[in-house]
SELO-328306 format. One line per 2 residues: number of its first residue (from 1); their letters; for each residue x, y, z of C-alpha. Coordinates in steps of 0.001 Angstrom, whole numbers, plus 500000, padded with zeros to 6 digits. Layout:
<atoms>
NUM) A) X Y Z ~ ...
</atoms>
This chain:
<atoms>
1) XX) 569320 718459 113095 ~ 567281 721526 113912
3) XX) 565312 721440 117048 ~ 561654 721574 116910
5) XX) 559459 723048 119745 ~ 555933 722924 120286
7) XX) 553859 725723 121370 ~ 550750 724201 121849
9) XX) 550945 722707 125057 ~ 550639 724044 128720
11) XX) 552664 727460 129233 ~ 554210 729178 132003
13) XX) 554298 732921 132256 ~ 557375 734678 132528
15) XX) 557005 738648 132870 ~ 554479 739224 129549
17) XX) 556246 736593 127447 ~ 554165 733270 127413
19) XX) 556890 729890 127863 ~ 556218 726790 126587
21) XX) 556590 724264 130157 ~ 557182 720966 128036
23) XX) 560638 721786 126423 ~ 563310 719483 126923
25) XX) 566748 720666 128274 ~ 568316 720714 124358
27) XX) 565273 722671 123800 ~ 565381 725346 125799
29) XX) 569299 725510 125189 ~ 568727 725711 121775
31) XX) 566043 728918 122325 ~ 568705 730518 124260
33) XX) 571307 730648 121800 ~ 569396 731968 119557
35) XX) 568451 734662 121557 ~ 571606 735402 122595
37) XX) 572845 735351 118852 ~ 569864 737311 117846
39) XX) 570709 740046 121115 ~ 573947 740434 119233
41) XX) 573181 740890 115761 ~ 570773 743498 117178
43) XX) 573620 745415 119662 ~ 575777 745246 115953
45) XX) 573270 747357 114218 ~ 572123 749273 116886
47) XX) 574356 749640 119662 ~ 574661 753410 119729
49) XX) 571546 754259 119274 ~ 570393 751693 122084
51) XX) 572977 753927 123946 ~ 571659 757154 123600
53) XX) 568015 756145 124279 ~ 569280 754228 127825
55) XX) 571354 757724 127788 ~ 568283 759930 127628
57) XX) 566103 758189 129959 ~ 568264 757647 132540
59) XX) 569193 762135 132629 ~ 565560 762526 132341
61) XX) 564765 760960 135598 ~ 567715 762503 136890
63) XX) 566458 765654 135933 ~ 563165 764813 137381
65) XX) 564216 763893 140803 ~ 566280 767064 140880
67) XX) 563329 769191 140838 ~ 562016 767562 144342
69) XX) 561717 770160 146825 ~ 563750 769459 149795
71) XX) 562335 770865 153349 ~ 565798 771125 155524
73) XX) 564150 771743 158338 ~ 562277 768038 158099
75) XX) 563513 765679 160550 ~ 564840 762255 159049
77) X) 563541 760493 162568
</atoms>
């Protein structure tokens, strides 16, 4: 039997997604697999690609914290 969830009650805020506070346990266990299902299918398709782009970011700010000038002769303490 599918699980039905209503979104017009009170909600919580979690980060910018908007949460539903009313959902029963089965509910919110039933969201979650789906997400976690859906966070698969999407890896499937586009795992390397996801890859490269967490790739290129993370050089980039390598790259910009390498051009930080340095002063040697700065005391830590």
């Amino acid at each position: 039997m599918p699980v039905v969830i209503d979104f017009t009650q009170h909600r919580v805020v979690a980060g910018s997604i908007t949460l539903p506070t009313h959902w029963s346990p089965e509910q919110a266990a039933a969201v979650f697999e789906m997400l976690d299902e859906l966070r698969e299918h999407v890896w499937a398709r586009y795992g390397l690609q996801i890859q490269q782009v967490l790739r290129d970011e993370r050089s980039t700010a390598i790259t910009a914290a390498g051009d930080i000038a340095i002063d040697d002769a700065d005391v830590p303490f």
